[in-house]
C-alpha positions as CSV (number, residue, x, y, z in Angstrom):
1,X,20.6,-24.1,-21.3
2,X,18.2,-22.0,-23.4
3,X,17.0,-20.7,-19.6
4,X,20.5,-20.0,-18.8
5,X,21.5,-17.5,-21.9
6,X,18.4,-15.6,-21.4
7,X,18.6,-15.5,-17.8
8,X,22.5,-14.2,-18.6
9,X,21.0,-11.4,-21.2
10,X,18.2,-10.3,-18.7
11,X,21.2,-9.6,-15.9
12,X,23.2,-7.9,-18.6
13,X,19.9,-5.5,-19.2
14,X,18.9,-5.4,-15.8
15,X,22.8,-3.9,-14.6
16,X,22.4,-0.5,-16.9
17,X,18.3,-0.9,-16.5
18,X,17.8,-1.2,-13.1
19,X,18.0,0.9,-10.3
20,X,17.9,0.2,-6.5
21,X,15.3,2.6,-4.8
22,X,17.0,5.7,-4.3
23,X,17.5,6.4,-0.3
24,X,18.3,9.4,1.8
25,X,21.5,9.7,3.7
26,X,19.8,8.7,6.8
27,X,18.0,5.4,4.9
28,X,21.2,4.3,3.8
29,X,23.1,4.5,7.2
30,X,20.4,2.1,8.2
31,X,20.4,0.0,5.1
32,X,24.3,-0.2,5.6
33,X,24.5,-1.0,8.9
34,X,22.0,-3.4,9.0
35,X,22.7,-5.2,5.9
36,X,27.0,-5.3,7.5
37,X,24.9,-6.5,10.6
38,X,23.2,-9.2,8.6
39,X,26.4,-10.4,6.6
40,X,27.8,-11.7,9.3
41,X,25.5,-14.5,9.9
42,X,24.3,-15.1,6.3
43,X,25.0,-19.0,5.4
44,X,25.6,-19.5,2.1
45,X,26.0,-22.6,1.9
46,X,22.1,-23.3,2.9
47,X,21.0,-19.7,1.8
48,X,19.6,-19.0,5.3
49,X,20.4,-16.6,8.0
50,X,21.5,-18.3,10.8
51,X,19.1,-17.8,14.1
52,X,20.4,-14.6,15.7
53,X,18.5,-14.3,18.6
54,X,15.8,-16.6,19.4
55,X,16.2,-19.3,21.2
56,X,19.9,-19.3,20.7
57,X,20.0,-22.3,19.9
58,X,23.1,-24.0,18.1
59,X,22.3,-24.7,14.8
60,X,19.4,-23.1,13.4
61,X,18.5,-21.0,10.5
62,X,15.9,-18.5,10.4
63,X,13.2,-18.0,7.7
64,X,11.4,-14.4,8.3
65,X,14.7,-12.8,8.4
66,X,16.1,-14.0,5.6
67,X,13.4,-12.8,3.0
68,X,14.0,-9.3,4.8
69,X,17.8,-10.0,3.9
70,X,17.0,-11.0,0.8
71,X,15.2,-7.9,-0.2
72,X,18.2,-5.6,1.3
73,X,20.5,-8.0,-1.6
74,X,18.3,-7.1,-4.4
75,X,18.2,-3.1,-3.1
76,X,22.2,-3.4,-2.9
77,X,23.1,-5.7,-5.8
78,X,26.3,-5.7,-5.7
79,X,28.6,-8.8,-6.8
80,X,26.5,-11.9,-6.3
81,X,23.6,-10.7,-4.2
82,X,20.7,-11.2,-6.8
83,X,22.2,-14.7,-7.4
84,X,21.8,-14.6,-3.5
85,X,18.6,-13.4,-3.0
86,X,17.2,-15.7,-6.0
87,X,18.0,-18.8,-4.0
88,X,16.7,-17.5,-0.6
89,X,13.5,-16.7,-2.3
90,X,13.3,-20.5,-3.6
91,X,14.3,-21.8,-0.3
92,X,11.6,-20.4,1.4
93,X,8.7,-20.3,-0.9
94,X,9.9,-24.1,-2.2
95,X,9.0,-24.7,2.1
96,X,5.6,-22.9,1.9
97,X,2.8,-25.0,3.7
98,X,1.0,-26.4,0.5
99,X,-1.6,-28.6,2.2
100,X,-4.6,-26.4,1.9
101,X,-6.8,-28.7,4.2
102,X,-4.2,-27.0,7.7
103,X,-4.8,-24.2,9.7
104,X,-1.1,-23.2,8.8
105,X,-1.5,-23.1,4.5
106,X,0.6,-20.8,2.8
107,X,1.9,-20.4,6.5
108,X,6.2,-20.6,6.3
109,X,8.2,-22.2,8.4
110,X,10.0,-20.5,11.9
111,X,12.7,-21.9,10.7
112,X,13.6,-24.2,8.5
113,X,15.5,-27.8,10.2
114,X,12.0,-27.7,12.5
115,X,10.2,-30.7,11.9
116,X,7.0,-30.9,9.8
117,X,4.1,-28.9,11.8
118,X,1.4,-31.8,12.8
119,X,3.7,-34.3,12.0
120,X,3.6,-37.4,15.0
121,X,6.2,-35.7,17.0
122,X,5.6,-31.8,16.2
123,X,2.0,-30.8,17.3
124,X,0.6,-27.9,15.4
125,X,0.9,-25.3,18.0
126,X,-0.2,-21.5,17.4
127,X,2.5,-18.7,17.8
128,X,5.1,-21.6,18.6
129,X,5.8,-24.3,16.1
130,X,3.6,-22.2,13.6
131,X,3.3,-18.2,13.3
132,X,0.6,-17.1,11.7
133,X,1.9,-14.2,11.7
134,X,4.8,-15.2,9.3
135,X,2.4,-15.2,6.5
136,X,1.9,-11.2,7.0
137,X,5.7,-10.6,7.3
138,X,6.7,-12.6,4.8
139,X,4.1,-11.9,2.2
140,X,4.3,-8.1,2.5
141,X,7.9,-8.3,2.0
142,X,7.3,-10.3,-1.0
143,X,4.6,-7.7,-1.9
144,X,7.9,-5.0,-2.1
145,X,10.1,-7.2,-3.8
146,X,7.6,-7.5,-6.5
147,X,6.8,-4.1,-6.8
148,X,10.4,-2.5,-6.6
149,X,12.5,-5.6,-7.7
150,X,11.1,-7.9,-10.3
151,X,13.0,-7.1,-13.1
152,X,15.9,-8.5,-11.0
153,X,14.0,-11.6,-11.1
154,X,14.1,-14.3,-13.5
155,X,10.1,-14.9,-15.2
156,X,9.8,-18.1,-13.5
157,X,10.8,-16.7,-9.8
158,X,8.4,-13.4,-10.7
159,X,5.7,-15.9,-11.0
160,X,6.9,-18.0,-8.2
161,X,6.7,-15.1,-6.2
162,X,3.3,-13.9,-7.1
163,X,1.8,-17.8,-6.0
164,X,3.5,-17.4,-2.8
165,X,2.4,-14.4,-2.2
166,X,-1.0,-15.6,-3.2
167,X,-1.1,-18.5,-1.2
168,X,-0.2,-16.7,1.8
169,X,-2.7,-14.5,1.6
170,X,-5.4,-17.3,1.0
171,X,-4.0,-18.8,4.0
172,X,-4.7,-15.4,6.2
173,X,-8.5,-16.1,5.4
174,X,-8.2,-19.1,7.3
175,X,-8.0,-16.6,10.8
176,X,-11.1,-15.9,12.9
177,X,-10.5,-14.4,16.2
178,X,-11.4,-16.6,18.7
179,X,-11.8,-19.3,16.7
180,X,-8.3,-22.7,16.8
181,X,-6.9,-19.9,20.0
182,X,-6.4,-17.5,17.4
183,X,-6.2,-13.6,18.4
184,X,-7.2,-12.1,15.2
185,X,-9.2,-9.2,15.6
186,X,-9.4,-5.4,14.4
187,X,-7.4,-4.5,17.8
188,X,-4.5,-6.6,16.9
189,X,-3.1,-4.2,14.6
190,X,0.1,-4.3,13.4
191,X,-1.2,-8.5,12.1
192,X,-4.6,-7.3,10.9
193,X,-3.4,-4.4,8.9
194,X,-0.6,-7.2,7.2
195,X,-3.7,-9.4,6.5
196,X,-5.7,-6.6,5.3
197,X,-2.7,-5.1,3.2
198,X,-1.9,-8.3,1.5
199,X,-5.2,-9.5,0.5
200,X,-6.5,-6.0,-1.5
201,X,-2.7,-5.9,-3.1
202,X,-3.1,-9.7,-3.9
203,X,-6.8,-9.6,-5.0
204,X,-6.2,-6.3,-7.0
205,X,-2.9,-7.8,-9.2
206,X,-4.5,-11.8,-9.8
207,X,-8.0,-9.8,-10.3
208,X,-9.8,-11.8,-7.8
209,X,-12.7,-9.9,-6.5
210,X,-13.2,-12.2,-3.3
211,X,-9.8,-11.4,-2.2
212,X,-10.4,-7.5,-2.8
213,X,-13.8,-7.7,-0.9
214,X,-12.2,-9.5,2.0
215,X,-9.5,-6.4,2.2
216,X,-12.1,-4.0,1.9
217,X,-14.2,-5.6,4.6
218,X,-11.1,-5.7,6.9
219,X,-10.0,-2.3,5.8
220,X,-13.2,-0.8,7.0
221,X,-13.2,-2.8,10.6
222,X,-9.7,-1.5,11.1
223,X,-11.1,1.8,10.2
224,X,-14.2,1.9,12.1
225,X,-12.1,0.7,15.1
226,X,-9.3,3.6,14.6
227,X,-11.3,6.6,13.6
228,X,-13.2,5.8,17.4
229,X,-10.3,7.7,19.0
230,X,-8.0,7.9,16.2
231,X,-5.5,5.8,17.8
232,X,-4.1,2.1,17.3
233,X,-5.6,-0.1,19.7
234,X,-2.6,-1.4,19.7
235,X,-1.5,1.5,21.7
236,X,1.9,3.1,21.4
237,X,4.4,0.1,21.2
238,X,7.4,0.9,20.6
239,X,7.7,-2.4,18.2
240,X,4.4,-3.2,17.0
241,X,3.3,0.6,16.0
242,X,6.5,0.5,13.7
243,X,5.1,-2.7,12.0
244,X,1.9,-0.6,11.3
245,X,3.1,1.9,10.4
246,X,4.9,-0.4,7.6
247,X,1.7,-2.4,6.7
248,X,0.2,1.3,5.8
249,X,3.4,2.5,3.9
250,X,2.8,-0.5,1.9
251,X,-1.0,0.6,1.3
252,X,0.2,4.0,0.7
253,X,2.7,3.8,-1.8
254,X,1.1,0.8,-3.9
255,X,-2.6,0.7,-3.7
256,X,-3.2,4.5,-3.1
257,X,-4.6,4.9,-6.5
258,X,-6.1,1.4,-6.8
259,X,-9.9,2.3,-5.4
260,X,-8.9,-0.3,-2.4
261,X,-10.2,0.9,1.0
262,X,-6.7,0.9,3.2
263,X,-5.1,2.6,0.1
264,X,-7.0,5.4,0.3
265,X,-7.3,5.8,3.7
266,X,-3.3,4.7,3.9
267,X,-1.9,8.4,3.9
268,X,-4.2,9.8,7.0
269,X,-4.1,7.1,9.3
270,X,-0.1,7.6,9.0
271,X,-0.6,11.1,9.8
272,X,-2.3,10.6,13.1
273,X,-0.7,8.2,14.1
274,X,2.8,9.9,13.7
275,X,0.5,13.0,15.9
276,X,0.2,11.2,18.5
277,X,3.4,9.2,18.8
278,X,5.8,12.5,18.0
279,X,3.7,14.2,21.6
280,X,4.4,10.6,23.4
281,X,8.3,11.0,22.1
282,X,10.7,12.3,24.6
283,X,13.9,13.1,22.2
284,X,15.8,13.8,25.8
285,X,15.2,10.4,26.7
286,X,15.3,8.3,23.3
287,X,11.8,7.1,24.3
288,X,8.2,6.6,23.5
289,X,6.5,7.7,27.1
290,X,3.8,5.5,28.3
291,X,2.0,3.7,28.9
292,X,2.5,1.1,26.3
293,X,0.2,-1.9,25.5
294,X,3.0,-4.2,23.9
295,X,6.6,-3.2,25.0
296,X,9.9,-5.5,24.6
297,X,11.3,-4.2,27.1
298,X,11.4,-0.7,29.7
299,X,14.1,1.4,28.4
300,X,14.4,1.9,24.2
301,X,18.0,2.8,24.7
302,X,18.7,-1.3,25.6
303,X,16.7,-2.8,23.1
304,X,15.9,-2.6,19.3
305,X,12.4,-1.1,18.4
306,X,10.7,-1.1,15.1
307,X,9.8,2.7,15.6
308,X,13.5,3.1,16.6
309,X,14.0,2.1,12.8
310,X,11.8,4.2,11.3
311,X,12.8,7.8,13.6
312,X,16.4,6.7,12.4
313,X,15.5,7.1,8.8
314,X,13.7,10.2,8.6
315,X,16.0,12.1,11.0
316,X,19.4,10.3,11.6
317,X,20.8,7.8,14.3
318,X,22.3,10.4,16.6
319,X,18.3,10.9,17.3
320,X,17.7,7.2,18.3
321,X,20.1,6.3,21.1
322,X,21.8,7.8,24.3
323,X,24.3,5.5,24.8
324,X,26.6,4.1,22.3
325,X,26.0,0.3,22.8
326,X,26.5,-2.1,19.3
327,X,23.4,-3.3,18.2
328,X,24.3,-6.8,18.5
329,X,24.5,-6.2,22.2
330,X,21.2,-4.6,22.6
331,X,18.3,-7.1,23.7
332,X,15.7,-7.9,20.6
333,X,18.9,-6.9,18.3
334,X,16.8,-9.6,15.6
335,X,14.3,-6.6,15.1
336,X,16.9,-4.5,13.1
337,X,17.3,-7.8,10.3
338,X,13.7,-5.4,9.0
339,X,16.1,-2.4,9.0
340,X,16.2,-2.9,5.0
341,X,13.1,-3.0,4.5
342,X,11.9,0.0,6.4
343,X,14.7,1.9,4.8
344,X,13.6,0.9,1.3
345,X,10.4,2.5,2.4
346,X,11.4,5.2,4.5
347,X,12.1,8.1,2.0
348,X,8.4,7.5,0.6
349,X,7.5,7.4,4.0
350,X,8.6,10.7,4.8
351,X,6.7,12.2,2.4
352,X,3.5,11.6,4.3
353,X,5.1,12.8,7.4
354,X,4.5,16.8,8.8
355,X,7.2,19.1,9.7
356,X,5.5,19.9,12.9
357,X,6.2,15.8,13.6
358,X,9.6,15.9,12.5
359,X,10.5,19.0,14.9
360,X,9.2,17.1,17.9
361,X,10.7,14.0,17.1
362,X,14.3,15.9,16.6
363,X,13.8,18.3,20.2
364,X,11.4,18.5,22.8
365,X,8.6,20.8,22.6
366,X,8.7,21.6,26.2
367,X,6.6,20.2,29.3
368,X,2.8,18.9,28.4
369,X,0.2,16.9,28.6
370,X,-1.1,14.2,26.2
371,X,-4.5,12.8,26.6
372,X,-6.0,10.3,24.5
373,X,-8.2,7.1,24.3
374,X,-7.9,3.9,22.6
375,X,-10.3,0.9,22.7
376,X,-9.2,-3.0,22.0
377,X,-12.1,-5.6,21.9
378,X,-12.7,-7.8,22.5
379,X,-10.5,-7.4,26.3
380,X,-11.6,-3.8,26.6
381,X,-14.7,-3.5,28.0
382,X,-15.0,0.5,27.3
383,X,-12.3,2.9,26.2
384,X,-9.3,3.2,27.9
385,X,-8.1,6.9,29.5
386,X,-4.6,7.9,28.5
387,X,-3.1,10.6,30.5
388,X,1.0,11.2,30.1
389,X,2.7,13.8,31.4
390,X,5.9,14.7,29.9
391,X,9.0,16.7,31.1
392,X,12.2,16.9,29.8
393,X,13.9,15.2,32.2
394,X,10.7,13.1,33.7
395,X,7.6,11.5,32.1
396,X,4.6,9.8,34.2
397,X,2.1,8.3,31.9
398,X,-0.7,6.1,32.5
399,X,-3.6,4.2,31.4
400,X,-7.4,3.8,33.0
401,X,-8.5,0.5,32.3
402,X,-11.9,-1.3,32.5
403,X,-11.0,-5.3,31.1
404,X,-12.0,-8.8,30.5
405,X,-8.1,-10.2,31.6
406,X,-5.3,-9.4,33.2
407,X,-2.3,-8.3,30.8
408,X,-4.5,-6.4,28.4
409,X,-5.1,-7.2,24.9
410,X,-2.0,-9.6,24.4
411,X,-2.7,-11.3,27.8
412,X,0.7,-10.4,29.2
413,X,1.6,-8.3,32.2
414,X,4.9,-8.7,30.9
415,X,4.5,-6.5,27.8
416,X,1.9,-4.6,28.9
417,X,3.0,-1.6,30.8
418,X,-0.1,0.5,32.0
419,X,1.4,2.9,34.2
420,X,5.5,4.2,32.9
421,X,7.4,6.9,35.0
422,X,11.1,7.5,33.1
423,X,13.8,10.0,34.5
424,X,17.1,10.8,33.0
425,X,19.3,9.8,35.9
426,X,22.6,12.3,36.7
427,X,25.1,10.0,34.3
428,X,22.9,10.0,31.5
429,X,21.0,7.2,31.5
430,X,17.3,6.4,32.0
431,X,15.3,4.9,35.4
432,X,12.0,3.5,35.4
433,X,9.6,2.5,37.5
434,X,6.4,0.7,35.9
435,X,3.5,-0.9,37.6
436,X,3.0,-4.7,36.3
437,X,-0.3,-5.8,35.7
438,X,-2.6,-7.7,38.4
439,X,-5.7,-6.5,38.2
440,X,-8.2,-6.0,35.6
441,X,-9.2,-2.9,36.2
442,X,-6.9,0.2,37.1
443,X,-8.3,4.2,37.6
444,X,-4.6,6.1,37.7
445,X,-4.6,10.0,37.7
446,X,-1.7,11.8,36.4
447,X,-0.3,15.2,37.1
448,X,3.0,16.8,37.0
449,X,5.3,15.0,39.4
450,X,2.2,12.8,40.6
451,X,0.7,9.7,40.4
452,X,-2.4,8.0,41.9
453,X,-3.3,4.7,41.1
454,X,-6.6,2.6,42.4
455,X,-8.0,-0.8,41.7
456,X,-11.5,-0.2,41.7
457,X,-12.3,-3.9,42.0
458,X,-9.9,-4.9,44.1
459,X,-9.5,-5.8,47.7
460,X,-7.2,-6.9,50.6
461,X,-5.4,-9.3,48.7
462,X,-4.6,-7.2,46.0
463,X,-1.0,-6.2,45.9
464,X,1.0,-2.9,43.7
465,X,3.8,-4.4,42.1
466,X,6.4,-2.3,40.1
467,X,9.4,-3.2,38.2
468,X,11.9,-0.7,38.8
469,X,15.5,0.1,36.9
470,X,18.9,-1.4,38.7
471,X,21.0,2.0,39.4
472,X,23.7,2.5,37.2
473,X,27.4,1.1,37.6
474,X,29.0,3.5,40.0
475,X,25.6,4.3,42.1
476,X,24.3,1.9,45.3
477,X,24.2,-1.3,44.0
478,X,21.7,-2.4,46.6
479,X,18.2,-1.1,46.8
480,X,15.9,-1.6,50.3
481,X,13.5,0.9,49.7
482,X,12.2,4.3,47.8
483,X,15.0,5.9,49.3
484,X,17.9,4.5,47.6
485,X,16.9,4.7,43.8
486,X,19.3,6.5,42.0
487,X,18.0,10.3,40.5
488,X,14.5,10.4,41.6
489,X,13.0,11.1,44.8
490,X,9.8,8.6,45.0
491,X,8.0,9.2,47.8
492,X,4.4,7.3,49.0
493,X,2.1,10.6,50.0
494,X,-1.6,8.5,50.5
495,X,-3.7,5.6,49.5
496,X,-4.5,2.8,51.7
497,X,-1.8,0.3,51.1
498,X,1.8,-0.2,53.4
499,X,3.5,2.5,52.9
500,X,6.9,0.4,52.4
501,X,7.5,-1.8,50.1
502,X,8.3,-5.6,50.0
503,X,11.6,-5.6,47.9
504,X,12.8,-8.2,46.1
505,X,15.7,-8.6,42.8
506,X,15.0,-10.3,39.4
507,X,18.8,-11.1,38.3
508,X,20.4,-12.8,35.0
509,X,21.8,-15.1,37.3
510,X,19.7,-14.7,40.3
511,X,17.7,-13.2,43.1
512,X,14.3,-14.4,43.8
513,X,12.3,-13.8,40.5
514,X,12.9,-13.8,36.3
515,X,14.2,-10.9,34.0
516,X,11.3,-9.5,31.9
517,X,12.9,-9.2,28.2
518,X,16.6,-9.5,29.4
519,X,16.0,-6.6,31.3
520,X,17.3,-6.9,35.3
521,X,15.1,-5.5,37.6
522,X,13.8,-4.3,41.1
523,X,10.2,-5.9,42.3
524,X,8.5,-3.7,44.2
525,X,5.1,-4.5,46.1
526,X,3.0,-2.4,48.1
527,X,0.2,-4.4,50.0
528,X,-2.7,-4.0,51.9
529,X,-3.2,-3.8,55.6
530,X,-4.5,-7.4,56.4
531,X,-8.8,-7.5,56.4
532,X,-8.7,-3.9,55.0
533,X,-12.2,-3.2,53.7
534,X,-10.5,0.1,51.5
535,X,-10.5,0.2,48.1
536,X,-6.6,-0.3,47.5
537,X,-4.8,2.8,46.0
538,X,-1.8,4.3,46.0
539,X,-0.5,7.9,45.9
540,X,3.2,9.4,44.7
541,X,5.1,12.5,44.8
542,X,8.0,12.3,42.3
543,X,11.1,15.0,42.3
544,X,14.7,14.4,40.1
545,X,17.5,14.7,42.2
């Protein structure tokens, strides 16, 4: 009882105390819309967001989500979403992993019916039935509702919070890269800078120094990794930059003034990132030219990207999207349940960004060139070569590679998109035609309307293989060859492979080969003569139509 009445004065203080962070016009379209979005599949009879997206399956709640949602109720409070919030955040911290002697301790759960990880029936399986990189999510979220919200927050749930968040982070030490098949190193950025942001936040507020010397030690690998080429090695995903790019807001805004290593060096590493990513921008197109080492999918206009959330905050929706598609119908639509918390962020986040980056980001600054380098060890061997050529109508953008595996970094040639040509096709919306990964190592030369790709290590087996756009509804609807793709003129000019392609379609419900992240697609594969002793490469002429 005696918890109750204070509890009841504390709320009573807190409405004329306490004030939601004050967002932008811009911030609080996004907040809105996403919190309406999320509203419609909150459960409260179980506290839990239902599963939106992944698998689909019939039933299922979903944990990382729901702290994201629960942070956008304590921004909003309105009616009962403290009460709300205050039971999602002991539903999922009462389900932490508490057995320190796991790989997965402090880890939370996917979602929250799955059975007990390692238990006789549910083996402990990385990224699968465990997500390491839950820990980073959810703590750092945790980290901003106990910075901006607390007060909202009875004492016992403050402290609750603060052990969670503590325990996570503990829990992140457990990580070695190439140790139990985790991928945990310096390259993997977006998860290394949510390690390395938690554990100097966390050792910095319980005052415990080993904590604070492991986010210092991380800090300064990240660094040393990123001031190489001044790049992510993570390189421009249109996802997984945004979730770096939220890690170091975090830094920025809380530990700036702390001594810790990432908070000082926060605020610069934003800058050049934003540098390079406002060049790699086409605001005609609503996309991030390539190449890209992580991508959910080959057009940004048909899927939700994290960096999609952040260029809607700082200069408005109408700057996002081409077409006018609902969000719920948009592939990866689960990535916009983090709308609130990037908007909660976004106005301090703006702070740190240039005028120069917000005028290329709004129009385009006219036909260039980008050239750049970026380096991921361990599957890097050397430093990758990034060339991108960028129209307003037509980019061609490419990476040089020289690697340990097939699919880059992530070891997937389904993400991994090292060569990207995007045209604005006559109705309005965007083509593509990207080369999916084979090899392990790629030379590709870029220059205004060409591209020439070779695999120095290959041979006559070796194959190119690119996934290109379906036309739009009202162009052919069958594709044979080069010749019929809708509003670009493709055209083989050298190299030693057939000059014709082998064509085949990757439907939703069928043709001769899967979708790539629900997008439907075109295979095209270009092989060489049979007991060729040439190098194989490729050459192309582009011209829009």
């Amino acid at each position: 009882m005696l918890r109750s009445i204070n509890w009841l004065l504390c709320s009573l203080l807190s409405a004329t105390l306490v004030r939601s962070v004050e967002l932008s016009g811009h911030a609080q379209s996004l907040f809105d819309q996403s919190m309406s979005f999320q509203d419609q599949i909150y459960d409260p009879d179980v506290s839990y967001l239902r599963y939106f997206y992944y698998p689909l399956a019939a039933g299922p709640h979903e944990t990382r989500s729901t702290v994201w949602y629960s942070l956008g109720l304590l921004q909003r409070n309105q009616g009962d979403d403290v009460k709300e919030a205050i039971k999602i955040l002991e539903n999922v911290i009462g389900d932490q992993e508490k057995n320190a002697s796991v790989l997965w301790y402090g880890d939370y759960t996917v979602y929250p019916e799955q059975p007990t990880v390692g238990s006789p029936s549910y083996d402990p399986v990385i990224y699968n039935s465990w997500d390491p990189n839950w820990r980073g999510f959810i703590g750092t979220a945790l980290i901003i509702i106990y910075e901006e919200f607390r007060s909202l927050l009875p004492p016992d749930v403050q402290n609750m919070v603060l052990e969670s968040i503590y325990n996570s982070a503990v829990g992140d030490t457990y990580r070695v890269g190439g140790v139990d098949d985790d991928n945990l190193y310096p390259a993997y950025s977006n998860a290394w800078l949510m390690r390395t942001v938690a554990s100097s936040w966390t050792g910095l507020k319980m005052n415990d120094s080993n904590m604070t010397t492991s986010g210092d030690r991380w800090a300064q690998e990240f660094l040393d990794l990123f001031d190489f080429n001044n790049t992510l090695s993570e390189f421009n995903g249109p996802t997984y930059a945004g979730v770096s790019l939220y890690a170091l807001t975090i830094a920025a805004k809380y530990l700036n003034s702390t001594g810790s290593v990432i908070g000082q060096n926060a605020e610069r590493v934003i800058q050049s990132i934003w540098d390079y990513e406002s060049l790699l921008w086409n605001p005609n197109m609503r996309n991030f030219a390539g190449p890209w080492d992580r991508s959910y999918g080959y057009d940004m206009n048909n899927y939700v990207a994290i960096m999609s959330e952040w260029i809607w905050a700082l200069i408005g929706k109408d700057h996002v999207w081409r077409y006018k598609s609902p969000i719920a119908t948009m592939t990866h639509a689960d990535d916009f349940q983090l709308a609130p918390v990037i908007a909660v962020l976004s106005d301090f986040h703006k702070t740190l960004v240039s005028k120069t980056v917000i005028s290329r980001l709004k129009s385009f600054v006219g036909e260039h060139i980008y050239s750049g380098h970026t380096y991921a060890p361990p599957a890097d061997y050397e430093p990758r070569n990034i060339t991108t050529w960028l129209s307003p109508r037509l980019t061609i953008g490419t990476d040089s590679f020289n690697q340990s595996v097939i699919g880059g970094y992530s070891k997937d040639s389904t993400s991994f998109s090292p060569s990207v040509v995007q045209w604005i096709r006559p109705g309005g919306s965007i083509g593509y035609f990207n080369l999916y990964s084979t090899q392990t190592a790629l030379k590709a030369d870029v220059a205004p309307y060409a591209l020439n790709l070779t695999y120095p290590l290959g041979n006559a087996t070796s194959s190119f293989t690119f996934i290109l756009a379906t036309n739009p509804l009202g162009a052919k609807r069958d594709i044979s060859g080069l010749g019929d793709v809708d509003g670009l003129k493709i055209e083989v000019v050298g190299g030693s492979v057939n000059p014709v392609p082998e064509v085949s379609f990757c439907g939703l419900v069928g043709g001769t080969c899967n979708i790539i992240h629900e997008f439907e697609h075109w295979n095209l594969t270009f092989t060489m003569p049979a007991n060729s002793s040439d190098v194989p490469s490729i050459h192309f002429k582009f011209a829009l139509e």
